[in-house]
N, C-alpha and C positions, 0 to 999 in steps of 0.2 A: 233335775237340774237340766236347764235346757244349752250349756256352755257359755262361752265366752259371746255376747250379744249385744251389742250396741241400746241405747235406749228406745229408739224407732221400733227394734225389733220385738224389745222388753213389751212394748205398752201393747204391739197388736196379740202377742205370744198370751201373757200374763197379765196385762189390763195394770203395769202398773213400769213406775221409772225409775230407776237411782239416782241418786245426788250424787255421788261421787261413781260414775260408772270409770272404768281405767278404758272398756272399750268402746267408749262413745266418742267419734271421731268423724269429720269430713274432711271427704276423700276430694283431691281434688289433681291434677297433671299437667303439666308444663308443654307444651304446644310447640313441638318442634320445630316448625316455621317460624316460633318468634326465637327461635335461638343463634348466633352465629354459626352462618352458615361454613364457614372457613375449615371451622373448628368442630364439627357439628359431629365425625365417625369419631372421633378421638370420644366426646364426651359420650356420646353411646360405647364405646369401649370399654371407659371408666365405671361410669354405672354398672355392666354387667359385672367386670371381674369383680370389684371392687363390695360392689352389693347385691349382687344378681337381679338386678331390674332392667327393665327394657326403656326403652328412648321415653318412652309416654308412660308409665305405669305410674299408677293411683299412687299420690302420698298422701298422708294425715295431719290432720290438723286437731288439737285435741280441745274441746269446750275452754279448757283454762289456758288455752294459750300457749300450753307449751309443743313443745317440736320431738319428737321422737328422734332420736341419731340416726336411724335410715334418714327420713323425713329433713333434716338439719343436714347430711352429708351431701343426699342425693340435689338438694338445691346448691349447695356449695360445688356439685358438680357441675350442675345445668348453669350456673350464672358467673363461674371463677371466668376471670379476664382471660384470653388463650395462653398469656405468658405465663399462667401461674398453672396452668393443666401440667406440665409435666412435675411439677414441687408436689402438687396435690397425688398423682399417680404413686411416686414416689414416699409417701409417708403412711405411715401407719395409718388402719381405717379407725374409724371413731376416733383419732387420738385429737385433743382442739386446736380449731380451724384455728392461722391465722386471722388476726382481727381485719385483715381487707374481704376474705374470702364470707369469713362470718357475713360482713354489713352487705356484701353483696347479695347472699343468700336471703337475709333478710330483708334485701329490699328487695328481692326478685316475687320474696311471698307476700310483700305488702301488694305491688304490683297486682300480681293473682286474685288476690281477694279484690282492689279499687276496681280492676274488669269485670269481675263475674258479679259483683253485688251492684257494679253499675248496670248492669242489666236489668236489674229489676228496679219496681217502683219504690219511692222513699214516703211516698205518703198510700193514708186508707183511699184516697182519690184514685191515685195511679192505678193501685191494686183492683179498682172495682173498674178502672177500663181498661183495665187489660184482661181482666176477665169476660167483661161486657163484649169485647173485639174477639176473646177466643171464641165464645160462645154462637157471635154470631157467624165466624169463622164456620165451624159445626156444622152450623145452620144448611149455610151453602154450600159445603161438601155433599149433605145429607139430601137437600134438592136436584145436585145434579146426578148423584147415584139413582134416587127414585126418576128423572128423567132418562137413562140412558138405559135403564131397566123395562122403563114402558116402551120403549123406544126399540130395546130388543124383543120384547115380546109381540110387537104390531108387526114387528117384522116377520120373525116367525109365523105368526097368523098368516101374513098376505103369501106365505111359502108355503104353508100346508093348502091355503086355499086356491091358491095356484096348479096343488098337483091334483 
């Protein structure tokens, strides 16, 4: 039994995947800078007592969509209006959000995902130039390494040939 592993981990481990894994999840973290800044020690405050996490620490997102109650609490933390931070301190953890706090939460994680998946390409096009651009990215790393290379080794030569 190799434990509790994600499906990424499953296929490289065991050469194979689950359908319903419980611990196939991406992870993803709320970017402090885009948070009210006003308000901003209080909600790192919140998160630690309240769930022991830090300002940034990784939450899940799980294949079917649903939201784990860290996952579900710690957003209702990161995105409650400032007025509702102290209601939210004040009540029971996991017990259910108000519905303002919920839709906040959940749109803070729709938010999340339209940034990070608009980073990438939407079509097989996109995807093969932006591989084509890393690639040649590489390229040109790898040319000026092997110049600054040859470049210290002439040097060296004209220094030993010097003494």
């Amino acid at each position: 039994d190799f434990g509790p592993r994600t499906n990424a981990e499953l296929l490289v481990a065991r050469g194979e995947v689950l359908a319903a894994n419980p611990h196939d999840a991406v992870g993803f973290h709320i970017e402090a800078s885009t948070l009210a800044q006003g308000s901003l020690r209080e909600r790192e405050q919140l998160l630690q007592s309240r769930l022991g996490l830090a300002l940034e620490a990784e939450l899940r997102l799980h294949p079917s969509g649903t939201l784990d109650p860290i996952t579900l609490e710690a957003l209702a933390v990161l995105s409650a209006p400032p007025s509702h931070l102290a209601a939210l301190a004040r009540s029971q953890v996991f017990a259910p959000l108000p519905p303002v706090l919920e839709l906040a939460a959940l749109a803070t994680l729709r938010h999340v995902c339209l940034v990070r998946l608009g980073r990438y390409g939407s079509s097989l096009d996109e995807d093969e130039e932006a591989a084509f651009a890393l690639e040649q990215q590489q390229r040109r790393r790898e040319e000026q390494e092997d110049q600054q290379e040859g470049q210290q080794e002439e040097e060296g030569a004209e220094a030993c040939g010097a003494q």
